[in-house]
C-alpha positions as CSV (number, residue, x, y, z in Angstrom):
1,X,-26.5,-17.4,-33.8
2,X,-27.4,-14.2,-31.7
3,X,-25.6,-15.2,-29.1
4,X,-23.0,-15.5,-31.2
5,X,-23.2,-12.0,-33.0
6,X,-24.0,-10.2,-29.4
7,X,-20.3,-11.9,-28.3
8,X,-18.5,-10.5,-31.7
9,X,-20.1,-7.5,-30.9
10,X,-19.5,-7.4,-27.0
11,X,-15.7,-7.8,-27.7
12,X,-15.7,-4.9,-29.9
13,X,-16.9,-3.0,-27.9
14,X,-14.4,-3.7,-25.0
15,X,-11.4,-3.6,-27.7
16,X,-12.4,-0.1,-28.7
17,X,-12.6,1.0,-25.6
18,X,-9.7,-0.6,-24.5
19,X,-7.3,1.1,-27.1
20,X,-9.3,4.9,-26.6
21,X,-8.2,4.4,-23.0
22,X,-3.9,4.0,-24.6
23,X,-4.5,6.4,-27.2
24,X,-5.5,9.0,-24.1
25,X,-2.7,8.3,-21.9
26,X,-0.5,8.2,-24.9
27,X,-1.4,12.1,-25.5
28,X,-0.6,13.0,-22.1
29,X,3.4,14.3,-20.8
30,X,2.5,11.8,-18.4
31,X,4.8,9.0,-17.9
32,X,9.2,8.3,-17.8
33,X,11.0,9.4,-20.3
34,X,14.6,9.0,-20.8
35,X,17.3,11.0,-22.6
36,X,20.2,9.6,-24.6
37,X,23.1,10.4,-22.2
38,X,21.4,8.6,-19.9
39,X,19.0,11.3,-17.7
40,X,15.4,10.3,-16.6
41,X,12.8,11.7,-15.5
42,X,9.1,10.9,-14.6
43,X,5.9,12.9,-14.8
44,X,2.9,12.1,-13.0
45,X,0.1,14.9,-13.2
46,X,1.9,17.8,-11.2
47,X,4.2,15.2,-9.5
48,X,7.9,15.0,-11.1
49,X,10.7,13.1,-10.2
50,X,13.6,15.2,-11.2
51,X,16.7,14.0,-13.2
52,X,18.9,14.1,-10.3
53,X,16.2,12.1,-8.9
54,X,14.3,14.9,-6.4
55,X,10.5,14.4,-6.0
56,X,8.9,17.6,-6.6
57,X,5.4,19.5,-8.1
58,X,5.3,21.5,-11.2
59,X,3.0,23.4,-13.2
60,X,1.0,20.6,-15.1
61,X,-0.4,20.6,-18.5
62,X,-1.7,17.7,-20.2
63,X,0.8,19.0,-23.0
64,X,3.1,20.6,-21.2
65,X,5.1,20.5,-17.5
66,X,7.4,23.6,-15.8
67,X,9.0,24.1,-13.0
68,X,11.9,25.3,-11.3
69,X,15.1,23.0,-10.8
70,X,15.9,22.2,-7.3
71,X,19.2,22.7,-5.3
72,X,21.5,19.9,-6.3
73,X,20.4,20.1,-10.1
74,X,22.7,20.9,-12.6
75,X,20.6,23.9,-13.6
76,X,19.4,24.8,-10.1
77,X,17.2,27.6,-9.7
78,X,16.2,27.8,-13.6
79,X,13.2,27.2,-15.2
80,X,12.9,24.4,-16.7
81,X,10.1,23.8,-19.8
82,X,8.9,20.3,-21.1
83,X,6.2,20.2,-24.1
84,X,4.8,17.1,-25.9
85,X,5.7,17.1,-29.6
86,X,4.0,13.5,-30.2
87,X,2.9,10.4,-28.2
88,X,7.0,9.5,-27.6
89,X,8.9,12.7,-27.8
90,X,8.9,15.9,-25.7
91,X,11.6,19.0,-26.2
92,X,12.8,20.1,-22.8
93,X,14.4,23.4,-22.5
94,X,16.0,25.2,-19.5
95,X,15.5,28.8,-19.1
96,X,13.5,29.7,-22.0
97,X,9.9,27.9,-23.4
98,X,11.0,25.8,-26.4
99,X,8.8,27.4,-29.5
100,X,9.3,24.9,-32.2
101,X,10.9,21.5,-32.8
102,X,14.4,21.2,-32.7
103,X,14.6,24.2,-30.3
104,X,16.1,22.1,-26.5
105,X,16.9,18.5,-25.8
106,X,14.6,15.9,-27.6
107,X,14.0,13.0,-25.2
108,X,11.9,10.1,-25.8
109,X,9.6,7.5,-23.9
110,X,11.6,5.2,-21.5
111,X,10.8,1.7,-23.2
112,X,9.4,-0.3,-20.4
113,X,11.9,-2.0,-17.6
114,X,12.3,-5.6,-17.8
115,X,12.1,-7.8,-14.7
């Protein structure tokens, strides 16, 4: 019986663990995300790989990602401001930090590719 118990308990423990270690990436700009005409992008700490598909650094925040668009970017040469609004949408805004929801483009996680 304590074997038992010490196994139920065991597996909580991992389980908890396990899903604090989703809930922190989750609250991270980390990650692809995708907007509705069909633009992605990817963020990887201060690594980015840029709409037009340039591999580039930025200003990182766990919140929040900047930097300036490359040559061959639709908006190159402007800054260019991403912030997390929850764990599947972030506002992106060229030229000017967005201050509130609704302010920029809304885009939204990349649901995971398919092999």
């Amino acid at each position: 019986m304590r074997m038992k118990t010490l196994g139920v308990g065991l597996c909580f423990v991992v389980f908890a663990n396990v899903a604090a270690l989703e809930r922190a990436w989750a609250d991270a700009i980390d990650g692809n995300w995708c907007f509705a005409d069909g633009r992605r992008l990817s963020i990887e700490g201060s690594d980015l790989v840029t709409p037009g598909g340039k591999r580039m650094s930025g200003d990182y925040d766990r919140h929040a990602f900047q930097y300036v668009a490359p040559a061959g970017e639709s908006s190159a040469g402007s800054k260019v401001f991403m912030v997390l609004i929850d764990e599947d949408t972030m506002l992106l805004k060229i030229g000017a930090q967005p201050l509130s929801t609704g302010e920029g483009e809304t885009w939204r996680r990349c649901a995971p590719q398919v092999s």
